[in-house]
PDB file of N, CA, C and O in Angstrom:
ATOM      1  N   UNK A   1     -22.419 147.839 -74.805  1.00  0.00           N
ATOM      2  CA  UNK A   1     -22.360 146.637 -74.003  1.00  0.00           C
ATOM      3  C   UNK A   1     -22.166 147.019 -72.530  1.00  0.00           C
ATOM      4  O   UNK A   1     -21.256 147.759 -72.155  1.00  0.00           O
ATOM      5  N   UNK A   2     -22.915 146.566 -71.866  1.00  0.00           N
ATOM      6  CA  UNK A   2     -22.563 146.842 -69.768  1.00  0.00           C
ATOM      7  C   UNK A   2     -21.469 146.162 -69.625  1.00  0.00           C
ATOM      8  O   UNK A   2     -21.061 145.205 -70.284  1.00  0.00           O
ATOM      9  N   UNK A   3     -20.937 146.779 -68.594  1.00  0.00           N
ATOM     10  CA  UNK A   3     -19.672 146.309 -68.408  1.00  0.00           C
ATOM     11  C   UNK A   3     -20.435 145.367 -67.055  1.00  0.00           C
ATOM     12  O   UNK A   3     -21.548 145.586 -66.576  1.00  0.00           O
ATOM     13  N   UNK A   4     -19.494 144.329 -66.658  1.00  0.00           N
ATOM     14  CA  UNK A   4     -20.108 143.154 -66.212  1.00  0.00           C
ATOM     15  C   UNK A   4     -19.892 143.581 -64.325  1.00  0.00           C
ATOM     16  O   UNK A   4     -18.717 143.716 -63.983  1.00  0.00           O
ATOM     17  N   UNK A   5     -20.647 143.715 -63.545  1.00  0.00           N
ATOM     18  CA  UNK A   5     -19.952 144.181 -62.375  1.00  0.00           C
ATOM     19  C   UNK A   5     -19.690 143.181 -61.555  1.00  0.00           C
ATOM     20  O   UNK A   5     -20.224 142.073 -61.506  1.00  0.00           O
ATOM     21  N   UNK A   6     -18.666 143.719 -60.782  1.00  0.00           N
ATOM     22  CA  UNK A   6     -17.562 143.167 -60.348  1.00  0.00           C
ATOM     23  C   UNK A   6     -18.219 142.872 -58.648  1.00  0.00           C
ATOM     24  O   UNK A   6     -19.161 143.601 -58.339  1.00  0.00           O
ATOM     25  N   UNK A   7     -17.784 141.939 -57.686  1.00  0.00           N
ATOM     26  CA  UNK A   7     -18.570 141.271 -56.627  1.00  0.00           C
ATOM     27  C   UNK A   7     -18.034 142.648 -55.553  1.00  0.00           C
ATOM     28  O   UNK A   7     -18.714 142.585 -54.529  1.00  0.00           O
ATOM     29  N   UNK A   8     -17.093 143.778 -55.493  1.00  0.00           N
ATOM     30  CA  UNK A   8     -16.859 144.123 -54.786  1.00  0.00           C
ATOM     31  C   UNK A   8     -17.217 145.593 -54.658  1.00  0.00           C
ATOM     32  O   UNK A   8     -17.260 146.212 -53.595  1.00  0.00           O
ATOM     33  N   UNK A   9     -17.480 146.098 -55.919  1.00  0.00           N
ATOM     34  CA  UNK A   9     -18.389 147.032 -56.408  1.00  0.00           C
ATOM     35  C   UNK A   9     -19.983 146.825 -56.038  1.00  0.00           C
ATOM     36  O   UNK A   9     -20.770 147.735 -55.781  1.00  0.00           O
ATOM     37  N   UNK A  10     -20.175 145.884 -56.062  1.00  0.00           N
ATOM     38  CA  UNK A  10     -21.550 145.544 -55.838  1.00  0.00           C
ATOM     39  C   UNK A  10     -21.834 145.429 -54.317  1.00  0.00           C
ATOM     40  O   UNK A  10     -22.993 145.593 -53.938  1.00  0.00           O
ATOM     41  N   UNK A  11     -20.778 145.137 -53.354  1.00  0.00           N
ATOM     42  CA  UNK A  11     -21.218 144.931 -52.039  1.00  0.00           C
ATOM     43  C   UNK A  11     -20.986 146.403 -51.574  1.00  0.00           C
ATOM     44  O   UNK A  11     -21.735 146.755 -50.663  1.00  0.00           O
ATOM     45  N   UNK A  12     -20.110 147.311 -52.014  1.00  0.00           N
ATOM     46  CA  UNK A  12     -19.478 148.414 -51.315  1.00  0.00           C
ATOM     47  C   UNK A  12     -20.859 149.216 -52.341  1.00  0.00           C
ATOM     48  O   UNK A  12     -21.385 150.071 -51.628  1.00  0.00           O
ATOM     49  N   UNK A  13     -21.320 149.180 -53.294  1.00  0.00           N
ATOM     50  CA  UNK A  13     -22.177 150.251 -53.694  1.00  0.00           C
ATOM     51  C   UNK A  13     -23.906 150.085 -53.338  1.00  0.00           C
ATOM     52  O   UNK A  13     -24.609 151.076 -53.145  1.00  0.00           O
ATOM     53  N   UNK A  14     -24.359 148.880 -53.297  1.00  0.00           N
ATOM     54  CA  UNK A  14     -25.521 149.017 -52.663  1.00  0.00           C
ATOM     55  C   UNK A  14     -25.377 148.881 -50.782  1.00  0.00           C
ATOM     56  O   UNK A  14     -24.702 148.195 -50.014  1.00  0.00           O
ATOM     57  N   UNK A  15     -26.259 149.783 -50.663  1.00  0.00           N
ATOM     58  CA  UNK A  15     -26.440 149.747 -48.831  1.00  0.00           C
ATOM     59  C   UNK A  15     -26.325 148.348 -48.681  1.00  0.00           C
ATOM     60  O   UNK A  15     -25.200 147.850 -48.697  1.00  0.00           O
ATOM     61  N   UNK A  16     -27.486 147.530 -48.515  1.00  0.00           N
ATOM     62  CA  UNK A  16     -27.575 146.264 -48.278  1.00  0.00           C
ATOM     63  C   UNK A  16     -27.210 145.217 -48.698  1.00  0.00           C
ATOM     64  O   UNK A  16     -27.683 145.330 -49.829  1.00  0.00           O
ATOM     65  N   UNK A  17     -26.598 143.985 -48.697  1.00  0.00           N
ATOM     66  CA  UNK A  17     -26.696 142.743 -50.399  1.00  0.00           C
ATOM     67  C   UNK A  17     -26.403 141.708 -49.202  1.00  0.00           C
ATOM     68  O   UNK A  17     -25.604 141.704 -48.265  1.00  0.00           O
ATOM     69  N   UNK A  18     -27.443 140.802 -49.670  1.00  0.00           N
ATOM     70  CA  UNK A  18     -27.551 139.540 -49.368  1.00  0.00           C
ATOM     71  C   UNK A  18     -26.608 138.253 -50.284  1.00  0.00           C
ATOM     72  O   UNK A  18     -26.975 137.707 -51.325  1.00  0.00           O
ATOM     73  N   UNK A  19     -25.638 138.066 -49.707  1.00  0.00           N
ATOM     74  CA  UNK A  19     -24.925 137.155 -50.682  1.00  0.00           C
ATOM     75  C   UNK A  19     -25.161 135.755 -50.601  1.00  0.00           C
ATOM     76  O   UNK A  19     -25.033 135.097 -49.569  1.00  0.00           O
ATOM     77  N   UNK A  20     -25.540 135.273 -51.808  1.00  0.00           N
ATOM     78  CA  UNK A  20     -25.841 133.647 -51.062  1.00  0.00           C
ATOM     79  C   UNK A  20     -24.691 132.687 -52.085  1.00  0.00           C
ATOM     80  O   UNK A  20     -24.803 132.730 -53.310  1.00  0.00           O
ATOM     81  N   UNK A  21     -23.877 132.054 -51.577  1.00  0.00           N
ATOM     82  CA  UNK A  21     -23.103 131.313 -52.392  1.00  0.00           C
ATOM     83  C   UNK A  21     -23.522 129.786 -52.360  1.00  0.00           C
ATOM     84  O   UNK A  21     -23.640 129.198 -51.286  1.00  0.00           O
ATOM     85  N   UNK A  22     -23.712 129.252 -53.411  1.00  0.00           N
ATOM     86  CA  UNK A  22     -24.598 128.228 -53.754  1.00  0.00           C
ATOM     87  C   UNK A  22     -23.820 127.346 -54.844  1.00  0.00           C
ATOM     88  O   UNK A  22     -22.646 127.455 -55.197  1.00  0.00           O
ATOM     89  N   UNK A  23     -24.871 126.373 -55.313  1.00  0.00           N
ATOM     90  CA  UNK A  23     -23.802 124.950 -55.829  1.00  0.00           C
ATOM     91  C   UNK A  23     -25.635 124.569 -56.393  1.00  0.00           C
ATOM     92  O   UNK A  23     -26.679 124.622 -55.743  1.00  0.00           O
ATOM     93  N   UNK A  24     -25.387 124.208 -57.800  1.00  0.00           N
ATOM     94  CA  UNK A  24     -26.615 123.682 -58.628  1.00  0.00           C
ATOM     95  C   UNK A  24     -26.782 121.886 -58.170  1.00  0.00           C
ATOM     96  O   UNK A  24     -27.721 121.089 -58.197  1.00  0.00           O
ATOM     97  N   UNK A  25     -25.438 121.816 -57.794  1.00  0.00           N
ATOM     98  CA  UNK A  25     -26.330 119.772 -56.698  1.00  0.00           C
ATOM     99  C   UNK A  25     -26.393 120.228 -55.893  1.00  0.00           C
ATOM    100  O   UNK A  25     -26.032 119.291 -55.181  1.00  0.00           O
ATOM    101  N   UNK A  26     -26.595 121.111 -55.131  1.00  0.00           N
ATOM    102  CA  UNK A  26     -27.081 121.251 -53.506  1.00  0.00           C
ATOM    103  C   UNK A  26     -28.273 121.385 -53.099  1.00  0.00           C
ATOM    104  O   UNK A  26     -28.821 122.486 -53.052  1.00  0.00           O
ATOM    105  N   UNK A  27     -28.831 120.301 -52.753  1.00  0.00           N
ATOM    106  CA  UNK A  27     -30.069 120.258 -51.867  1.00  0.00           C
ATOM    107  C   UNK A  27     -30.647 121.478 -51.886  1.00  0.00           C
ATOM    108  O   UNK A  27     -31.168 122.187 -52.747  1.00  0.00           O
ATOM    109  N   UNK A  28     -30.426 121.553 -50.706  1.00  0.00           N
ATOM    110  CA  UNK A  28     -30.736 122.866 -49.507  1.00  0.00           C
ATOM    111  C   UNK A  28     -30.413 124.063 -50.065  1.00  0.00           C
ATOM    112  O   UNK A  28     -30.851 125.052 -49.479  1.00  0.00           O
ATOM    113  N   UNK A  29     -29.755 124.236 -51.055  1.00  0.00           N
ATOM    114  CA  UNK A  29     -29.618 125.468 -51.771  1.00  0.00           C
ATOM    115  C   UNK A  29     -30.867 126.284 -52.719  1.00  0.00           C
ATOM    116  O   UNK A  29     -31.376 127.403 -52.783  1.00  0.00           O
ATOM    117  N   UNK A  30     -31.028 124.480 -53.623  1.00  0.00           N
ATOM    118  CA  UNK A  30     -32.376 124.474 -54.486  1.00  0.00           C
ATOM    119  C   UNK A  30     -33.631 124.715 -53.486  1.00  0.00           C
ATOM    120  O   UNK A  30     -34.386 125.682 -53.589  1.00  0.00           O
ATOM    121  N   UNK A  31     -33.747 123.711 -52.514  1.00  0.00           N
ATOM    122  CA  UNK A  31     -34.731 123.993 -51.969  1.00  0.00           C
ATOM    123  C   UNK A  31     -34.960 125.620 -50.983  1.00  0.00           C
ATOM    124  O   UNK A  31     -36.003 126.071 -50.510  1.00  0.00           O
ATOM    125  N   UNK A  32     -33.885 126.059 -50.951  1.00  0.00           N
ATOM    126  CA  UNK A  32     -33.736 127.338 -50.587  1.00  0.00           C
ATOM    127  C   UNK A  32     -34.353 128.746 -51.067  1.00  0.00           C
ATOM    128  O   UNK A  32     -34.976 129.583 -50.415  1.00  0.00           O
ATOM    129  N   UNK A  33     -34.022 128.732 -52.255  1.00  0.00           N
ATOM    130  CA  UNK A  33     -34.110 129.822 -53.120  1.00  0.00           C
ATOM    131  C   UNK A  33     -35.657 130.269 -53.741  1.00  0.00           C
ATOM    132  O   UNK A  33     -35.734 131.182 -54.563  1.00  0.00           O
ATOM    133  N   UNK A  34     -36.968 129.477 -53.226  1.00  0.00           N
ATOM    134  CA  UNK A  34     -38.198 130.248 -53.433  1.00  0.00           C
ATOM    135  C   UNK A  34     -38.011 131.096 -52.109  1.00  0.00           C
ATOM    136  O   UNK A  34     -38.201 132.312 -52.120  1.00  0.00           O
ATOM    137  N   UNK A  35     -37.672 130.486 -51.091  1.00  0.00           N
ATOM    138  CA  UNK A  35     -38.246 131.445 -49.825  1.00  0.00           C
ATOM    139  C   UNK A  35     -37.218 132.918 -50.627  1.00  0.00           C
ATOM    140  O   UNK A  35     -37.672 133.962 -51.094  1.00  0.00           O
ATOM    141  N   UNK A  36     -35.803 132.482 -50.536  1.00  0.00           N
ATOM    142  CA  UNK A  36     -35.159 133.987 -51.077  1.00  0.00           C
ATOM    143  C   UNK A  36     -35.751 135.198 -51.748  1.00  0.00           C
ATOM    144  O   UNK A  36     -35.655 136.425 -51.712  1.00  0.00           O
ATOM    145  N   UNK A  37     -36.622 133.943 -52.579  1.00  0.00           N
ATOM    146  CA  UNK A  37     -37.234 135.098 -53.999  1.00  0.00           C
ATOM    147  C   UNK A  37     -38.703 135.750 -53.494  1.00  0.00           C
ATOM    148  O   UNK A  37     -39.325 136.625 -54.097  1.00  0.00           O
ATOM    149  N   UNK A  38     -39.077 135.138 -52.306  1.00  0.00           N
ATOM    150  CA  UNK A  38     -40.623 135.494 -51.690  1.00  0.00           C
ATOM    151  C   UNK A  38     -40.129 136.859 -50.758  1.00  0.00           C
ATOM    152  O   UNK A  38     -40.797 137.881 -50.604  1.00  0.00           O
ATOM    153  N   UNK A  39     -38.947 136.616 -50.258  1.00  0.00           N
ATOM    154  CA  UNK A  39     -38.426 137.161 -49.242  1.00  0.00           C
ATOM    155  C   UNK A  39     -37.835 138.977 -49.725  1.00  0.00           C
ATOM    156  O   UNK A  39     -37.847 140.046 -49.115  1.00  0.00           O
ATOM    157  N   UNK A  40     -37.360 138.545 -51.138  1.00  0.00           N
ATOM    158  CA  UNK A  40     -37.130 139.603 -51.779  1.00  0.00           C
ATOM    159  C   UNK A  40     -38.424 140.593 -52.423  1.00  0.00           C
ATOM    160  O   UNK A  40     -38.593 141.812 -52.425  1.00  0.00           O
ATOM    161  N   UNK A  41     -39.039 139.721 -52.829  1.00  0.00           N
ATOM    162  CA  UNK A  41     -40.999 140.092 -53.138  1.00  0.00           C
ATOM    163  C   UNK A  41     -41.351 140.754 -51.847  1.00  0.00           C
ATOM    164  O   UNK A  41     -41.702 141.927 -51.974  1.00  0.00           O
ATOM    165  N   UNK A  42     -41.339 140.252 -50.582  1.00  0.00           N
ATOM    166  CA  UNK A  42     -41.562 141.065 -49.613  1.00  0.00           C
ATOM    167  C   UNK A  42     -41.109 142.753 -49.123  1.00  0.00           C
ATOM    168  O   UNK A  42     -41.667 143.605 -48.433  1.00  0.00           O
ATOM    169  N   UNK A  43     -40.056 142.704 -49.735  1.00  0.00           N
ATOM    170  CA  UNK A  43     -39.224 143.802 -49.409  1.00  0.00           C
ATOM    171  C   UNK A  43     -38.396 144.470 -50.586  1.00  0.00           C
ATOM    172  O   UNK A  43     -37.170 144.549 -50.664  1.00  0.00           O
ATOM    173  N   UNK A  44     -39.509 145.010 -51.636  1.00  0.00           N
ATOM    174  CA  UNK A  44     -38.917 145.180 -52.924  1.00  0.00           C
ATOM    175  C   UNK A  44     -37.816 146.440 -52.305  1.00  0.00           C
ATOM    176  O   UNK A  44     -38.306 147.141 -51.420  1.00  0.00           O
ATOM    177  N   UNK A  45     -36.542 146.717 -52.674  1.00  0.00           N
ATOM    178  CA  UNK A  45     -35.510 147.633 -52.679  1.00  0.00           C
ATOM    179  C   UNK A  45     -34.668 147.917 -51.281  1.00  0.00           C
ATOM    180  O   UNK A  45     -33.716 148.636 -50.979  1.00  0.00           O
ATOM    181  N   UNK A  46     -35.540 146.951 -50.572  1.00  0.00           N
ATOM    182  CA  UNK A  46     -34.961 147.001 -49.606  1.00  0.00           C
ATOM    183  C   UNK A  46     -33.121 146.662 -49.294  1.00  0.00           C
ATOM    184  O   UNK A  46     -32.352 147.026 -48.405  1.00  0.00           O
ATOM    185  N   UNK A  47     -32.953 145.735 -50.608  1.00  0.00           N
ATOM    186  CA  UNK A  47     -31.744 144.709 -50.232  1.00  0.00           C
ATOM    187  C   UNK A  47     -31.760 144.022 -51.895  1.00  0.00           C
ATOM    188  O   UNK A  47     -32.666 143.958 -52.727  1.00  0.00           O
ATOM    189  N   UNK A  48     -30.291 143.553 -51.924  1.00  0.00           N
ATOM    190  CA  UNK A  48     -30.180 143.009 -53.173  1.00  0.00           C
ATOM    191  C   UNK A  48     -29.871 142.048 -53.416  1.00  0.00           C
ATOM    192  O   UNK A  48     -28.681 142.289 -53.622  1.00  0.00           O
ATOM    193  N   UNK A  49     -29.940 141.380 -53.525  1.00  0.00           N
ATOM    194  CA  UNK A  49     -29.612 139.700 -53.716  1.00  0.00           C
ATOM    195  C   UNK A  49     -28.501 138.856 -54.567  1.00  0.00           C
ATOM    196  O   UNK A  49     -28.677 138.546 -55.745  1.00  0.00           O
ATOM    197  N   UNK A  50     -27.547 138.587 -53.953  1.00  0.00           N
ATOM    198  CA  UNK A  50     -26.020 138.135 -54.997  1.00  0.00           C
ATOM    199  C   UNK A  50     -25.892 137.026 -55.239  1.00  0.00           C
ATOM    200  O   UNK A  50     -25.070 136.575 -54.442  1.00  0.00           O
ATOM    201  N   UNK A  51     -26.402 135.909 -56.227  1.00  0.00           N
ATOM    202  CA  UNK A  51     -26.124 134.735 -56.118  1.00  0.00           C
ATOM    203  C   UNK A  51     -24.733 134.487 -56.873  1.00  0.00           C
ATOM    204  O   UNK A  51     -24.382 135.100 -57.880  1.00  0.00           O
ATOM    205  N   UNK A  52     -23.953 133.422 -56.180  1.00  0.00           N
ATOM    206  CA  UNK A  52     -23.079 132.732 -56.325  1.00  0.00           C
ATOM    207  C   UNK A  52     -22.358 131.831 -56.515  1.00  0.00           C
ATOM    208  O   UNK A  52     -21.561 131.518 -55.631  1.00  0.00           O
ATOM    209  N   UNK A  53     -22.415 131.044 -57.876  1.00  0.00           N
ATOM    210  CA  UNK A  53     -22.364 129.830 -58.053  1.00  0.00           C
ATOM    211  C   UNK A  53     -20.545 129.455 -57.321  1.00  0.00           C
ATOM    212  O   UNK A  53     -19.601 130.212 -57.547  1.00  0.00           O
ATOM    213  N   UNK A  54     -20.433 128.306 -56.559  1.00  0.00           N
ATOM    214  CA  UNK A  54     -19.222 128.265 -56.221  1.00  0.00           C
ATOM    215  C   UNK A  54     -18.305 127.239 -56.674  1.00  0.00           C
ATOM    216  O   UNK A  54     -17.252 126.923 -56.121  1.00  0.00           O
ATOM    217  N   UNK A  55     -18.944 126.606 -58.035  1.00  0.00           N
ATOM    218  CA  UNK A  55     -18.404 126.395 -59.229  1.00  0.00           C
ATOM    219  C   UNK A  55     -17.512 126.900 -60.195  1.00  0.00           C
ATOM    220  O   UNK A  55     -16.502 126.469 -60.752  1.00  0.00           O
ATOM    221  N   UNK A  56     -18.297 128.129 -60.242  1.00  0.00           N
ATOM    222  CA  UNK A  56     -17.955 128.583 -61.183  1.00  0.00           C
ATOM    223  C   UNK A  56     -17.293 130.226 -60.661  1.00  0.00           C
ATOM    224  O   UNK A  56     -17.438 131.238 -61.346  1.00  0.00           O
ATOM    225  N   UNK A  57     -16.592 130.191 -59.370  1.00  0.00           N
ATOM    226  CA  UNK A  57     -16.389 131.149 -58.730  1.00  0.00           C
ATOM    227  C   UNK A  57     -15.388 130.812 -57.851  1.00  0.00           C
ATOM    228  O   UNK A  57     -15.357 131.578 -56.888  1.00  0.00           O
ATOM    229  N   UNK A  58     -14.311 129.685 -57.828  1.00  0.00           N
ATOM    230  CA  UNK A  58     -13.746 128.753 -56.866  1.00  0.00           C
ATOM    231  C   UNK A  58     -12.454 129.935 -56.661  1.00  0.00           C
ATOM    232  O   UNK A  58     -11.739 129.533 -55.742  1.00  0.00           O
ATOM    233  N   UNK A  59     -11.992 131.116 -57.165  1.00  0.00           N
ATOM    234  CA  UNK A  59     -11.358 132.019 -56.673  1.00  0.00           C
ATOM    235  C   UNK A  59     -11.987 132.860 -55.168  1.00  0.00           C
ATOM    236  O   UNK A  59     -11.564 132.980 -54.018  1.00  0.00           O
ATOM    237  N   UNK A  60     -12.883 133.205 -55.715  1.00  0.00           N
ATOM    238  CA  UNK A  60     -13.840 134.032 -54.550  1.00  0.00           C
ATOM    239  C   UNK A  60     -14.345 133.334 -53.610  1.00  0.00           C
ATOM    240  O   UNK A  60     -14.872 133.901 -52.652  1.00  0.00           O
ATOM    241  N   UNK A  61     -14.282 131.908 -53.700  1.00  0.00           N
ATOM    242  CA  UNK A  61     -15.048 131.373 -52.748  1.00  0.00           C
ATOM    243  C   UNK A  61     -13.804 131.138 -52.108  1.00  0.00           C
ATOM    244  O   UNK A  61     -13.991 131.668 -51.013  1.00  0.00           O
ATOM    245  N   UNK A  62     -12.474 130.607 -52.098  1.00  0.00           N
ATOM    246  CA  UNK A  62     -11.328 130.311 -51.964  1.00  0.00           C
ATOM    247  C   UNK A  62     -11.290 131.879 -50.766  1.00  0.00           C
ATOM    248  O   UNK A  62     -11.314 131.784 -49.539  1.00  0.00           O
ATOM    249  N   UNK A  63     -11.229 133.195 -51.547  1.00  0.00           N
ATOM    250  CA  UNK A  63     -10.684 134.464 -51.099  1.00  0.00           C
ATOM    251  C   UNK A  63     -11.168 134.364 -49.916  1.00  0.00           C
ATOM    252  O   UNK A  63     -10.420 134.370 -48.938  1.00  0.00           O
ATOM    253  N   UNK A  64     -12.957 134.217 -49.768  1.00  0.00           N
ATOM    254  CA  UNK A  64     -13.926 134.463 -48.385  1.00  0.00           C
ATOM    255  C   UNK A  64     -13.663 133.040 -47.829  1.00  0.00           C
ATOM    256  O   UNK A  64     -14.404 132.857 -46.863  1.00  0.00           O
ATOM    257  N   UNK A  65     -12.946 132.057 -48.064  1.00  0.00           N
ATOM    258  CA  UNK A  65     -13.188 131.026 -47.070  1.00  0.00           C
ATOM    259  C   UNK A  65     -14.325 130.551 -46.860  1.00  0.00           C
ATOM    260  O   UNK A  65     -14.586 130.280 -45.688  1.00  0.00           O
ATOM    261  N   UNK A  66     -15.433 130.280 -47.971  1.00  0.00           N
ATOM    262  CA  UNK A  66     -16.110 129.597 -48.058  1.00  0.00           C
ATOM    263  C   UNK A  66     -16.118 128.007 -47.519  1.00  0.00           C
ATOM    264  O   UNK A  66     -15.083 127.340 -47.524  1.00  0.00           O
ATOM    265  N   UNK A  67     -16.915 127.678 -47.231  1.00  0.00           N
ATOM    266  CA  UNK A  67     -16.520 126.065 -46.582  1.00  0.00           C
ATOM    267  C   UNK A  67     -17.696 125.386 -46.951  1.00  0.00           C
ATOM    268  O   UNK A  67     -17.460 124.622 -47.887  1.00  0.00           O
ATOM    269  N   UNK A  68     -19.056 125.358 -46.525  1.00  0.00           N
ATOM    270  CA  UNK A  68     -19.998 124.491 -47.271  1.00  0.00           C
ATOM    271  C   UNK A  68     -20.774 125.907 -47.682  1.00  0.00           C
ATOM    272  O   UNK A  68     -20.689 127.129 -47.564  1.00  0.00           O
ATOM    273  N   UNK A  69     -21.648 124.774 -48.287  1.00  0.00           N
ATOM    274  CA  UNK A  69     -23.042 125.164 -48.858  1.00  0.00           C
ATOM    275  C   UNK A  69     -24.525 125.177 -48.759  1.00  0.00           C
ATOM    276  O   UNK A  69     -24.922 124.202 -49.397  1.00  0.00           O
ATOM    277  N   UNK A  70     -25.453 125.783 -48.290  1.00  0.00           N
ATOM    278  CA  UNK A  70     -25.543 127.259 -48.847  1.00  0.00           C
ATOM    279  C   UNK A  70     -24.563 128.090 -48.050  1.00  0.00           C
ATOM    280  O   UNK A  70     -24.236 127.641 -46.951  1.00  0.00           O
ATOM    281  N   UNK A  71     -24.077 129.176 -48.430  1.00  0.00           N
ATOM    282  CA  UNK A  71     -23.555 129.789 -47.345  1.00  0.00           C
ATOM    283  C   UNK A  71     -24.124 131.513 -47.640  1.00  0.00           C
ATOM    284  O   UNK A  71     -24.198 132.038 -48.751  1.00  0.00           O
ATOM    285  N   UNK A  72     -24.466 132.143 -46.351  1.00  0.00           N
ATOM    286  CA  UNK A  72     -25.902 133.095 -46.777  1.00  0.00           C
ATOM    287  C   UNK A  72     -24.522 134.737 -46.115  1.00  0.00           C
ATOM    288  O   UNK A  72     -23.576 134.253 -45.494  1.00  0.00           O
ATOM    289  N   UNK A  73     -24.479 135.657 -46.186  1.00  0.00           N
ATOM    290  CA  UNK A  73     -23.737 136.939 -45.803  1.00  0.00           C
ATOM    291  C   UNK A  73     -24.241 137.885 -46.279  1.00  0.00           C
ATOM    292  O   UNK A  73     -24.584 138.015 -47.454  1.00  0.00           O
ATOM    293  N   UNK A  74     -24.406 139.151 -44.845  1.00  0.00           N
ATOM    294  CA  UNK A  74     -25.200 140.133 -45.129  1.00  0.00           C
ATOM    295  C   UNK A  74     -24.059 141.512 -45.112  1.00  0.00           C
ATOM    296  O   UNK A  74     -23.785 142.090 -44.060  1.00  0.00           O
ATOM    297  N   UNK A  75     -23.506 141.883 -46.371  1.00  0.00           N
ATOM    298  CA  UNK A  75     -22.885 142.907 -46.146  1.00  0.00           C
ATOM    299  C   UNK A  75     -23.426 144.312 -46.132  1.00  0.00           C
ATOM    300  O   UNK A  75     -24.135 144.583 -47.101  1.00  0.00           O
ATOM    301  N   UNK A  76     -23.291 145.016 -45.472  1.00  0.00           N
ATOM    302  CA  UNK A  76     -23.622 146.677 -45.469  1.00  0.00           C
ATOM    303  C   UNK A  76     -22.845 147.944 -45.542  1.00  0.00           C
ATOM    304  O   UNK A  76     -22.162 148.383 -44.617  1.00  0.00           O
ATOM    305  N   UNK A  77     -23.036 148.643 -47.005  1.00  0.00           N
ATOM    306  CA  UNK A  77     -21.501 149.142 -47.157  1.00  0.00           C
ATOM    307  C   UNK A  77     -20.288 148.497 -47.087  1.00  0.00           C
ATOM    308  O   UNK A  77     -19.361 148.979 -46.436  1.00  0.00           O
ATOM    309  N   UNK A  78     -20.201 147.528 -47.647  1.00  0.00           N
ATOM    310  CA  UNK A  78     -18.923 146.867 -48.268  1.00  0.00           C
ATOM    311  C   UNK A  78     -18.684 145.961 -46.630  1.00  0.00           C
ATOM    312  O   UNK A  78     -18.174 144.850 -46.775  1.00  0.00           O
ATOM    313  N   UNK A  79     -18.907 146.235 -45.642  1.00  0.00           N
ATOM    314  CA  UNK A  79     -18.781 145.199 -44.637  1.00  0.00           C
ATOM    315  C   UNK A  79     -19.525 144.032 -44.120  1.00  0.00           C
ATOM    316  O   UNK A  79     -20.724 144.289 -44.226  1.00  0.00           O
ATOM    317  N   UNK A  80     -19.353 142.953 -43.646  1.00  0.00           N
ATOM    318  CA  UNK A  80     -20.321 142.099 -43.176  1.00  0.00           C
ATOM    319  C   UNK A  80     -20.402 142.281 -41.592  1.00  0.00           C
ATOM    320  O   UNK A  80     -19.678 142.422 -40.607  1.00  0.00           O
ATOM    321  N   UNK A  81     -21.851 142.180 -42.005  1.00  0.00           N
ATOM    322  CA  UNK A  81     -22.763 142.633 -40.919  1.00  0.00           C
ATOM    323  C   UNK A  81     -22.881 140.814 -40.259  1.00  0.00           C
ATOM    324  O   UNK A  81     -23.571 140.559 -39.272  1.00  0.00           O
TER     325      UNK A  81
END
């Protein structure tokens, strides 16, 4: 079984990650997420893509001070860029 990885492992181990924290009634979120996925098609390995339901994540979103939605963060090596 994979062990399930963890949001902080994932920003500090890939170079790039695009975090997008998102909400399944949000507009602008839904309507958001083809360009993401075209955007990622554009630039296969370039960057990794973290979605974030903030439902179902109301610790982490709480930790980063999340405030609305979509909310988009580009960390590099574990920092935001």
């Amino acid at each position: 079984m994979k062990r399930k990885e963890r949001f902080y492992d994932i920003i500090s181990g890939s170079p790039l990650v695009l975090v997008v924290f998102y909400a399944k009634w949000c507009a602008p979120c839904n309507t958001m997420h083809p360009t993401l996925k075209q955007v990622a098609k554009e630039f296969p390995g370039s960057f990794r893509v973290l979605k974030i339901d903030i439902d179902k994540n109301q610790a982490s979103v709480q930790k980063l001070k999340i405030q609305s939605v979509p909310t988009l963060m580009i960390y590099h090596n574990g920092k935001v860029v």
